[in-house]
C-alpha positions as CSV (number, residue, x, y, z in Angstrom):
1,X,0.0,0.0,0.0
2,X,1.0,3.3,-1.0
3,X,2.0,6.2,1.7
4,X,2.9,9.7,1.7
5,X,5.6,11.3,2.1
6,X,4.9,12.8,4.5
7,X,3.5,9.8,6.1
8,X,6.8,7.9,5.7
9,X,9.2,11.0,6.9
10,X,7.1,11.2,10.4
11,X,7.3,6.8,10.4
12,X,11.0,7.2,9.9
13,X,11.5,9.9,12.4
14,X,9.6,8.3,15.3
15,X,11.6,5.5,14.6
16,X,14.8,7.1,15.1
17,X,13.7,8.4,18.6
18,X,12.4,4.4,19.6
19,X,16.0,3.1,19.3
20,X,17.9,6.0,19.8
21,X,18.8,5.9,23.1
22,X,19.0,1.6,23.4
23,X,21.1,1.3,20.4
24,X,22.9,4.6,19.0
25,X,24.3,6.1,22.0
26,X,27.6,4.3,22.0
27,X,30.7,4.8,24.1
28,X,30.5,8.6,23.6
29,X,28.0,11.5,23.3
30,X,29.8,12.6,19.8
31,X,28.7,10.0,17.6
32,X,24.9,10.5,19.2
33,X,25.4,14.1,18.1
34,X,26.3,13.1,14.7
35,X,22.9,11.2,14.2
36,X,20.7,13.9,16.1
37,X,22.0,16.2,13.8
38,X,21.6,14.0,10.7
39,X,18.1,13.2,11.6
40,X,17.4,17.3,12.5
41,X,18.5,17.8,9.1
42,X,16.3,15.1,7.3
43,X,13.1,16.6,10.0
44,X,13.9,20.0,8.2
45,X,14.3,19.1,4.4
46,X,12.5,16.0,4.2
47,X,12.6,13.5,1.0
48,X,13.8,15.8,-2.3
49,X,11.0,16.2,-5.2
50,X,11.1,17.1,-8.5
51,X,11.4,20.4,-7.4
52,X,14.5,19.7,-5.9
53,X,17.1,20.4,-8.7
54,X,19.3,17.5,-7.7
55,X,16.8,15.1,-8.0
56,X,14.5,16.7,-11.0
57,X,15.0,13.8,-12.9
58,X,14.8,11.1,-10.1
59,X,11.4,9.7,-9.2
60,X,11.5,7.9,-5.5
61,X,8.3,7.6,-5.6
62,X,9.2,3.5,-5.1
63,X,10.0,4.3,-1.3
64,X,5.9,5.1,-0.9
65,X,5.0,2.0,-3.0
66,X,6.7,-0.2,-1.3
67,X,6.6,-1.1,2.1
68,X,10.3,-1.5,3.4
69,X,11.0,-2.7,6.5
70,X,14.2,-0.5,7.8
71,X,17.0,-2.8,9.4
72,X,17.7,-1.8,12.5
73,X,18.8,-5.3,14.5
74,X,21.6,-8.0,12.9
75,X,19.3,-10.0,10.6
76,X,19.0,-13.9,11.4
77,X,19.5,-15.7,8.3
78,X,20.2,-19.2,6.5
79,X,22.5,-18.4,4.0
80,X,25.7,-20.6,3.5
81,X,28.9,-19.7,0.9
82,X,27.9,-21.7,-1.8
83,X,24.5,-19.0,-2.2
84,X,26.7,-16.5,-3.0
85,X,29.1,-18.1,-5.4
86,X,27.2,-17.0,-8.1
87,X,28.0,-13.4,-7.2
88,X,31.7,-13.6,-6.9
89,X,33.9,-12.8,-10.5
90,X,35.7,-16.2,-11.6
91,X,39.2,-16.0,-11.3
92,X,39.7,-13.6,-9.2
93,X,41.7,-14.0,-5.5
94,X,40.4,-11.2,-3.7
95,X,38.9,-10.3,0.5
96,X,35.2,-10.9,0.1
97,X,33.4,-8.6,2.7
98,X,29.7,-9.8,2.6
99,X,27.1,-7.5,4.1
100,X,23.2,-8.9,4.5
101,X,20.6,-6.5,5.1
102,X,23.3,-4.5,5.7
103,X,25.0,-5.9,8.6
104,X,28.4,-7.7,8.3
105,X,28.5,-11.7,7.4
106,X,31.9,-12.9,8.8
107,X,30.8,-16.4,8.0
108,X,29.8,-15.5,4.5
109,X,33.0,-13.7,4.5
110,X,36.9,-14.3,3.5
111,X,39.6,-11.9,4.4
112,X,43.0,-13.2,3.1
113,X,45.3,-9.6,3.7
114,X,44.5,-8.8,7.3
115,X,48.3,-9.1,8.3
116,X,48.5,-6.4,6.2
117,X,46.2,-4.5,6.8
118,X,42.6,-3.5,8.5
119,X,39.5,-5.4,7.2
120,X,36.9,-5.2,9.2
121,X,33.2,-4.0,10.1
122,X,32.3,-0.7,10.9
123,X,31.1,-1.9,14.1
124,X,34.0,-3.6,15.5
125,X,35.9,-0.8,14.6
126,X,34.3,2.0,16.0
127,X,34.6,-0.3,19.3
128,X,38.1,-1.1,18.4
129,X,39.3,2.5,17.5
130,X,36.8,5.2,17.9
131,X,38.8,8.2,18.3
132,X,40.3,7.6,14.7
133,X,37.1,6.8,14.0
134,X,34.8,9.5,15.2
135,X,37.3,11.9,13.9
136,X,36.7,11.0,10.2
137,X,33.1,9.6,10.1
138,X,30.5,12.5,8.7
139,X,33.6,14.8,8.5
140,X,33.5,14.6,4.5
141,X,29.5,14.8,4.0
142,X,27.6,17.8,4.2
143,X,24.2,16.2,5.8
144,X,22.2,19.1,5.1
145,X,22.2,18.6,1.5
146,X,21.0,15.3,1.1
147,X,18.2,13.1,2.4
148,X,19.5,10.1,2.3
149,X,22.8,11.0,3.4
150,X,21.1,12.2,6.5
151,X,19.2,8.9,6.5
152,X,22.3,6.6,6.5
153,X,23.9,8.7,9.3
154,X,21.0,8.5,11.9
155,X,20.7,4.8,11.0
156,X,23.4,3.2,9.9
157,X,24.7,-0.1,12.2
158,X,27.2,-1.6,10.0
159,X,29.6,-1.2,6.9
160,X,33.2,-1.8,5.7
161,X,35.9,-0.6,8.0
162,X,39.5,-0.3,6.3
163,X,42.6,1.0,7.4
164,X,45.7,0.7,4.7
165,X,48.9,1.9,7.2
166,X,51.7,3.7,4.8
167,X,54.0,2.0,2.1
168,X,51.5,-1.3,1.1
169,X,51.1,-1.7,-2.6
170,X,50.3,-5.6,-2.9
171,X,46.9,-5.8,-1.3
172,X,44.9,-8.2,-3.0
173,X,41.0,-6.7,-4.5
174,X,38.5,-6.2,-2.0
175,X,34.9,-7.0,-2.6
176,X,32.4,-5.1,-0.8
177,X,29.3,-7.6,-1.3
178,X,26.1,-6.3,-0.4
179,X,23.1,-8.9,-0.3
180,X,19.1,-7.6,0.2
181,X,18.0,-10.6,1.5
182,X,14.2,-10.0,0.9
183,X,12.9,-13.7,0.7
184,X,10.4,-12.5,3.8
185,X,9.7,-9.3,3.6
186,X,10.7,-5.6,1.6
187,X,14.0,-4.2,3.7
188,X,15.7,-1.1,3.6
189,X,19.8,-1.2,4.7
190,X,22.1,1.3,5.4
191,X,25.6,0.3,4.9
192,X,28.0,2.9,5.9
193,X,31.7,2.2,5.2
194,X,34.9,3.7,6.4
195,X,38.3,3.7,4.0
196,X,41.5,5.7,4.7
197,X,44.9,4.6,2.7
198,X,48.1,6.2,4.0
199,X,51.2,7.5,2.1
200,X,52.3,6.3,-0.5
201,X,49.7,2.9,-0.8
202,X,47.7,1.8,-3.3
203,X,43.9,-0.1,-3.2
204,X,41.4,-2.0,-5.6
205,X,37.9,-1.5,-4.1
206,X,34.5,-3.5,-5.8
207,X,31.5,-2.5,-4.6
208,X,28.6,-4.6,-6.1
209,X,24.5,-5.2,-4.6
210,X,22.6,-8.4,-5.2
211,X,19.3,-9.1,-4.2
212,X,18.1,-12.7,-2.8
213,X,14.5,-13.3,-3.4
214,X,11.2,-12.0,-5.2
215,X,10.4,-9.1,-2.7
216,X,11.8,-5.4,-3.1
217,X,14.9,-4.4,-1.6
218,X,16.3,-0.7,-1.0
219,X,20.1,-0.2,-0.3
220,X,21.3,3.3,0.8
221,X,25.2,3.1,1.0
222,X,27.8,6.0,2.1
223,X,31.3,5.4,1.5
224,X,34.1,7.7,3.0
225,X,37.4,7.5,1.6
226,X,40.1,9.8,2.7
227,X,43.4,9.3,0.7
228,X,47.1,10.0,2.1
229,X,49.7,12.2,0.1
230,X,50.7,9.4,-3.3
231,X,47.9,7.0,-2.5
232,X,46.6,5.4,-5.2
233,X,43.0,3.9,-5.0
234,X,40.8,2.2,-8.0
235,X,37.4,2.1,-6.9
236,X,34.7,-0.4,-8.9
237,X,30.8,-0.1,-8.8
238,X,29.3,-3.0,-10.8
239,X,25.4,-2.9,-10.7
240,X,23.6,-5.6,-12.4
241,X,20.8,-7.3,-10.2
242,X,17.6,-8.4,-10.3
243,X,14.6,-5.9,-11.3
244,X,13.5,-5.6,-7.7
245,X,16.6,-3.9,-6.5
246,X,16.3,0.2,-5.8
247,X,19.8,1.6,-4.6
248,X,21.3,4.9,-3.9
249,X,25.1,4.9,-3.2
250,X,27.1,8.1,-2.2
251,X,30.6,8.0,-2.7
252,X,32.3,10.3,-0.9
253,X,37.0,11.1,-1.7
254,X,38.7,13.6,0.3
255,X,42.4,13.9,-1.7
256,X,45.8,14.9,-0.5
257,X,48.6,15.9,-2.2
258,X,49.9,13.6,-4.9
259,X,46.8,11.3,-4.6
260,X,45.4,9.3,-7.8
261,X,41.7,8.2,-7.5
262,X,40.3,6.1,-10.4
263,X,36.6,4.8,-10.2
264,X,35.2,3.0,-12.7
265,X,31.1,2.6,-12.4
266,X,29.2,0.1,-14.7
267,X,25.4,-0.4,-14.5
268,X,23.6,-3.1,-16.6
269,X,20.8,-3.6,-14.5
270,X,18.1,-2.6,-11.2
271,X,14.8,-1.0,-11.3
272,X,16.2,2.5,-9.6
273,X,20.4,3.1,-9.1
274,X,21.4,6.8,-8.3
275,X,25.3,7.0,-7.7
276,X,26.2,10.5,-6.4
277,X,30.4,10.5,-6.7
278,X,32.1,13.2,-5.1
279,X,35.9,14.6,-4.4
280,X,37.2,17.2,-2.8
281,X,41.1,18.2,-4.1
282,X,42.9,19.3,-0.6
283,X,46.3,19.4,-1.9
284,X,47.9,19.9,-5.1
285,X,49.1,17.5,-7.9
286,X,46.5,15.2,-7.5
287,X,44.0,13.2,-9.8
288,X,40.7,11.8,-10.3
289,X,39.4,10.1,-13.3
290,X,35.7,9.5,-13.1
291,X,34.6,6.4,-16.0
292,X,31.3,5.3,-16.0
293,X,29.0,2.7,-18.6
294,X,25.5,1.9,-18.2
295,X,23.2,-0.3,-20.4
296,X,19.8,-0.1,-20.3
297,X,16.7,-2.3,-21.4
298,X,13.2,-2.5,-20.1
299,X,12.1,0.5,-18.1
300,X,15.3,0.5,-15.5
301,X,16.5,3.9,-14.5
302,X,20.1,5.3,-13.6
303,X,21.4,8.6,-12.4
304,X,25.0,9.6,-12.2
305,X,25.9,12.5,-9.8
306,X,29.5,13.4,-10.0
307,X,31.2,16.3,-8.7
308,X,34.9,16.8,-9.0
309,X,35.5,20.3,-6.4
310,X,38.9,21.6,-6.9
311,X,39.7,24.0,-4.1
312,X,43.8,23.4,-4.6
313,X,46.5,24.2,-7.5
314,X,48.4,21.8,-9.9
315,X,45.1,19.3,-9.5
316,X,43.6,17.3,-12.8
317,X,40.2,15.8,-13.0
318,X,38.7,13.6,-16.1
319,X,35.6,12.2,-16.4
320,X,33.8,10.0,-19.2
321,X,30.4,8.4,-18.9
322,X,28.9,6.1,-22.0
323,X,25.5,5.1,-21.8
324,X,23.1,2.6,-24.3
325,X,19.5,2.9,-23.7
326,X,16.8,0.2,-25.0
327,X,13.3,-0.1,-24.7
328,X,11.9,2.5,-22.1
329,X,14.5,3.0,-20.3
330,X,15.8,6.1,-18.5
331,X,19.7,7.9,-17.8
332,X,20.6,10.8,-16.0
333,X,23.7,12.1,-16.4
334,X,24.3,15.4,-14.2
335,X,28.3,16.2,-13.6
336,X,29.8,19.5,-12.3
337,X,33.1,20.8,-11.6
338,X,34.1,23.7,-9.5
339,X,37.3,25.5,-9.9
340,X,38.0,27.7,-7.0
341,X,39.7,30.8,-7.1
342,X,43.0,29.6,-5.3
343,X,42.8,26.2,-7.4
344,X,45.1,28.1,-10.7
345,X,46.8,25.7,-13.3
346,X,43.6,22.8,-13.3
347,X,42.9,20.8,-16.2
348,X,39.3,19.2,-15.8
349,X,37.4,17.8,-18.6
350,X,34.1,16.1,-19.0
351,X,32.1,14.2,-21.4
352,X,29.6,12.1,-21.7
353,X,28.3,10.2,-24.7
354,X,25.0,8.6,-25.0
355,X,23.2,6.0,-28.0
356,X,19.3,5.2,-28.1
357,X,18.2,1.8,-29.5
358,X,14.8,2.8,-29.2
359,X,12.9,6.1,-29.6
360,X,11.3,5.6,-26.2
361,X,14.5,5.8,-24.3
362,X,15.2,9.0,-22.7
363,X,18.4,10.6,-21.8
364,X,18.9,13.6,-19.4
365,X,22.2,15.0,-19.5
366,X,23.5,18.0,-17.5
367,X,27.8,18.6,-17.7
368,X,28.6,21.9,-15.6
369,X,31.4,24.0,-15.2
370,X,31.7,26.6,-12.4
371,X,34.9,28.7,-12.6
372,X,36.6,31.0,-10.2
373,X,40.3,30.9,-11.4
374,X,41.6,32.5,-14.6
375,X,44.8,29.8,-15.4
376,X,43.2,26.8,-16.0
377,X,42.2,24.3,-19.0
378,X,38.3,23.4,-18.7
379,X,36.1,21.5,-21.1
380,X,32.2,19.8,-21.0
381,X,30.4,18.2,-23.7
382,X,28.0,15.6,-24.4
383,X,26.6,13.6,-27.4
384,X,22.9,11.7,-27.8
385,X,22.2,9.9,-31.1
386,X,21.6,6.8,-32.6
387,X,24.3,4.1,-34.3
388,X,25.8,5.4,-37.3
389,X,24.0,4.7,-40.2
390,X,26.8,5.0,-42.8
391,X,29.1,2.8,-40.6
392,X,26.4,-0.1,-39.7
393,X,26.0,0.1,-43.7
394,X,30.2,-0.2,-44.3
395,X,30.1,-3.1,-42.4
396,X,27.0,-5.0,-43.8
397,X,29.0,-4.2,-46.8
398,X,31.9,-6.4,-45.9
399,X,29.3,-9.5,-45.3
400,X,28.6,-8.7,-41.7
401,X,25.0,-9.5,-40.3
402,X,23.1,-6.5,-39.4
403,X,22.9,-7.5,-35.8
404,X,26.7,-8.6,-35.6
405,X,27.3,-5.2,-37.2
406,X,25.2,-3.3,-34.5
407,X,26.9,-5.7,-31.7
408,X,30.3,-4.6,-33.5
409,X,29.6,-0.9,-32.8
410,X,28.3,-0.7,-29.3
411,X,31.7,-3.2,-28.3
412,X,33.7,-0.6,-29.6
413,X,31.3,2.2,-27.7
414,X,31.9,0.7,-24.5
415,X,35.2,-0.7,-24.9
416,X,37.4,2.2,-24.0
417,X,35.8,2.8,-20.5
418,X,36.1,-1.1,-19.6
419,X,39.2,-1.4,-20.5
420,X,40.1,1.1,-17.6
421,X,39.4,-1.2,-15.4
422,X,42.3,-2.5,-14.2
423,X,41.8,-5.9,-12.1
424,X,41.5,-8.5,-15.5
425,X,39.5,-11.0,-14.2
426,X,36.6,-8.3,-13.4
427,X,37.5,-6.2,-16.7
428,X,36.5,-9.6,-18.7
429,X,33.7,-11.0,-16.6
430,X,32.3,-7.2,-17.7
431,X,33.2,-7.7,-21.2
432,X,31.1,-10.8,-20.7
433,X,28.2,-9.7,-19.6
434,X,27.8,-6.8,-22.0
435,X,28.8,-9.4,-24.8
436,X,26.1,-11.9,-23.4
437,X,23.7,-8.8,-23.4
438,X,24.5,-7.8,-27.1
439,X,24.2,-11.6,-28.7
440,X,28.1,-11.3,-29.8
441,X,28.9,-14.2,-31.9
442,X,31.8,-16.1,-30.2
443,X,34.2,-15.3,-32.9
444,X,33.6,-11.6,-33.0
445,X,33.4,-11.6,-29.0
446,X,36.8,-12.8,-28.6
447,X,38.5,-11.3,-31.4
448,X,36.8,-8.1,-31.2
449,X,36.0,-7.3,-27.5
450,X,38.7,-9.2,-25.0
451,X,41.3,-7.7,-27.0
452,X,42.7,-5.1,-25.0
């Protein structure tokens, strides 16, 4: 049954103040704070409509239809490793952090680099360390800008903890797994995950959602990552699950001096995925390249938030997003950069590139530019069309199907944002599954598209 929003907003907030004091006081009166003022800030603003620039474009109207049951208490469940084997890349030795309902799955999980460094929950390590971390959690969000942001701070009971200490550049991938169970019942998580990499490291991060079971299932994520002078991080978002998953990630980089952040987010599938990727430049010579694919069929929906915010000198930012939208499907593409005044010699460019199968697929895209420095090298563009007519004709020319042809083309489309994806046995189980979703022909598949 359907409820307002209004309806929902007061359900939620009465909630809050039901468990507040038996589970969210803590060991200290800061972290309380923190929710108080998340939830004060959700009380004032409420849920965003389409009034709400940010989300124009973004119907939640799915969060009245259906009727999630938020997760507040460690979820009892049945599942053994061999349920989640299908969700795991083949090939690939990596630390498998598996999260149900939200909530940290040790015996679901495999950590194989813990002498190296921290892998852990959230939960044990805000009882482990929570100085370092109450110091750092909610320090890069601004909660009075987003609802769910605010929503994830007051509620949030578990996540990701990791801690990589200075000078470690051999740490094997690490899967962030997220699992809706939803066999019983509609739930709503709220993973909140914790990453800081010191000097001079490097880290491969995969984030990806599945969803167990025919009921809906809503995942609100918030990652922090705060990045050391020459870090290195490559961050992964695959999303390609089931039709009743509705997720809305925020991602969220705070980069010193030197620092390298590479993210790399592919969607191929879920009723309602909004990925809101920020990064804040606090130090000069540093780097982010944002890359980002979605495919689209059916009537699924994705919206890519980006914003690269360069407050420091020297910095570079580069960000390409590809899209291919079928049937009735729907993309939003909004990205903004801000140069600051004090943030001279910048070089940020943007683009994003779109192609519509179908002439009921719809496309809004949005590139800004906000300038405040006069030395700097700036550029925004995008593209929406159809496949080439004259090229799709060349190669029927040359004895090529017309749908080989056509699975030729959109190959080569996506090709040159997988290929930045630099862990090979997730670059080609990608490859795969946009291969599998096109109808390539073997010959052309391996010849065309795992060539690199």
């Amino acid at each position: 049954m359907e409820i307002s929003s209004n309806d929902l907003k007061a359900k939620l907030l009465s909630e809050f103040e039901s468990i507040r004091n038996n589970k969210f006081s803590g060991n200290s009166k800061s972290l309380e704070n923190i929710r108080i003022e998340a939830i004060n800030s959700f009380a004032s603003k409420g849920f965003p409509t389409p009034k709400t620039e940010e989300w124009k474009y973004s119907n939640i109207n799915f969060i009245n239809k259906n009727s999630f049951k938020l997760q507040t208490e460690k979820p009892t469940f049945d599942l053994v490793p061999g349920d989640i084997d299908k969700f795991a890349f083949n090939g690939l030795f990596e630390n498998l952090l598996v999260f149900v309902n939200g909530f940290f799955a040790p015996e679901l999980s495999k950590i194989i680099s813990a002498k190296k460094i921290t892998i852990k929950s959230l939960s044990d390590g805000i009882d482990d360390n929570y100085e370092l971390t109450e110091h750092y959690l909610g320090n890069n969000s601004n909660l009075s800008d987003d609802a769910f942001t605010s929503l994830n701070t007051a509620f949030f009971n578990d996540g990701a903890y990791i801690i990589v200490p200075d000078d470690i550049l051999d740490i094997e991938p690490i899967h962030l797994l997220y699992i809706n169970d939803v066999r019983n019942s509609s739930v709503w998580s709220n993973p909140r995950n914790l990453i800081l990499v010191g000097k001079n490291s490097s880290v491969r991060i995969i984030e990806t959602c599945q969803t167990i079971g025919n009921n809906a299932g809503f995942t609100n994520s918030f990652t922090e990552i705060v990045q050391r002078p020459f870090s290195n991080i490559d961050y992964y978002k695959v999303q390609n699950d089931l039709g009743n998953l509705f997720y809305i990630g925020t991602t969220q980089v705070h980069q010193e001096s030197d620092s390298v952040f590479n993210s790399s987010t592919i969607s191929l599938n879920g009723s309602f995925t909004r990925n809101n990727l920020n990064t804040n430049f606090k130090g000069e010579h540093s780097e982010a390249h944002f890359n980002g694919f979605y495919f689209l069929d059916k009537n699924n929906f994705v919206d890519n938030h980006t914003l690269a915010d360069h407050s420091f000198p020297n910095c570079n930012s580069n960000e390409l997003y590809k899209g291919i939208l079928d049937d009735t499907s729907h993309a939003v593409f909004n990205g903004k950069i801000i140069v600051r005044k004090d943030a001279q010699k910048t070089n940020a460019y943007q683009s994003n590139k779109n192609i519509l199968l179908s002439n009921d697929a719809t496309i809004n895209t949005k590139p800004q530019l906000e300038i405040f420095a006069d030395d700097v090298k700036c550029s925004h563009g995008a593209t929406t069309g159809y496949l080439d007519k004259e090229a799709l004709f060349y190669l029927r020319a040359r004895g090529i199907s017309e749908d080989n042809a056509r699975a030729l083309m959109l190959n080569a489309f996506a090709a040159d944002v997988i290929s930045k994806i630099n862990i090979p046995e997730l670059r080609d189980n990608i490859k795969k599954q946009v291969a599998e979703r096109l109808k390539v022909e073997d010959d052309i598949y391996f010849c065309s598209f795992l060539t690199d």
